[in-house]
N, C-alpha and C positions, 0 to 999 in steps of 0.2 A: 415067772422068771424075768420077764422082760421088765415090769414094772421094778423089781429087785436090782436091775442091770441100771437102769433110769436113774433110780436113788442109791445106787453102790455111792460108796465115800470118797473112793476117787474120782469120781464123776459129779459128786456137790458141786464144786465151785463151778466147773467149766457148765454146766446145766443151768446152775444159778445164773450166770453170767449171758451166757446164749439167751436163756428167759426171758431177763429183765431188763439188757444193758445193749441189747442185739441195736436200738435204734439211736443209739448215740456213737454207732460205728460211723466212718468215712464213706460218703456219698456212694466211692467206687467199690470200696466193700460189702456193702449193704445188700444189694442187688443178690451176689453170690451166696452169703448166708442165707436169708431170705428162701433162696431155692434149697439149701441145705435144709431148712425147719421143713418145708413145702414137701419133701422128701420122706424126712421123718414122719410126717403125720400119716404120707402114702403108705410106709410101713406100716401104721400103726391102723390105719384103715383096712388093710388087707389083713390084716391080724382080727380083728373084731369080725368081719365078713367070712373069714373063716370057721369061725365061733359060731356066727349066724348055719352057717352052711350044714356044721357038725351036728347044729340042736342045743350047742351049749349056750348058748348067749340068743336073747330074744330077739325073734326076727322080723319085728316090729317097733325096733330101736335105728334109728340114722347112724351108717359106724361112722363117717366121717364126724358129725355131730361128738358120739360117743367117745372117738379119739378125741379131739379136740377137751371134752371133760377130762378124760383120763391124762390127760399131759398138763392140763390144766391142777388138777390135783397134786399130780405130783410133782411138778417145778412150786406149788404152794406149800407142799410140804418140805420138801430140800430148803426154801428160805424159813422155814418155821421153826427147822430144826430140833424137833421135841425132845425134849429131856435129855438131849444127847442117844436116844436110840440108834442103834445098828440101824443100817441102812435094810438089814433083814426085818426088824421090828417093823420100820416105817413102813415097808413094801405092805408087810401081812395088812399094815392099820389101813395104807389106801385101798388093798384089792376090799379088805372088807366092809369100807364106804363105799367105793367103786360098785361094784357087787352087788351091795346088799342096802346100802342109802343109813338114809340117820332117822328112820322113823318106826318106830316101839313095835315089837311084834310083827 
């Protein structure tokens, strides 16, 4: 769900944006977003570390590391914008690289 919420369609641009465009903001601006992302990824680390905690997710993976890919992914995919899929497709395509990687068997 949360990856799905990442790449919702109303949330493309301003993702996009925050992503790629975060360091061509205003000196005085920067700083605050900055803590805003800083923030994000603590959610997303406490998310993984809970994963870890359950059994679901290896606990021999870095979550802050792992967050870091997983937001990585998905702000790559929101600019990739494949074939015009639902922001539902895109989610399923990262959790199951995310997940599961790109290599055979």
């Amino acid at each position: 769900d949360g990856i799905r919420l990442h790449l919702d369609a109303d949330w493309r641009n301003y993702v996009s944006n925050f992503a790629f465009n975060r360091g061509m903001l205003p000196d005085n601006v920067r700083p605050e977003m900055d803590a805003i992302a800083r923030g994000y990824m603590d959610v997303w680390t406490r998310i993984l570390k809970r994963g870890q905690k359950d059994g679901t997710l290896a606990r021999d993976v870095d979550p802050r590391t792992a967050a870091a890919a997983l937001l990585s992914i998905c702000n790559g995919a929101v600019s990739a914008d494949p074939d015009g899929a639902s922001a539902e497709e895109v989610a399923g395509r990262v959790y199951r690289l995310f997940m599961g990687g790109v290599a055979a068997g």
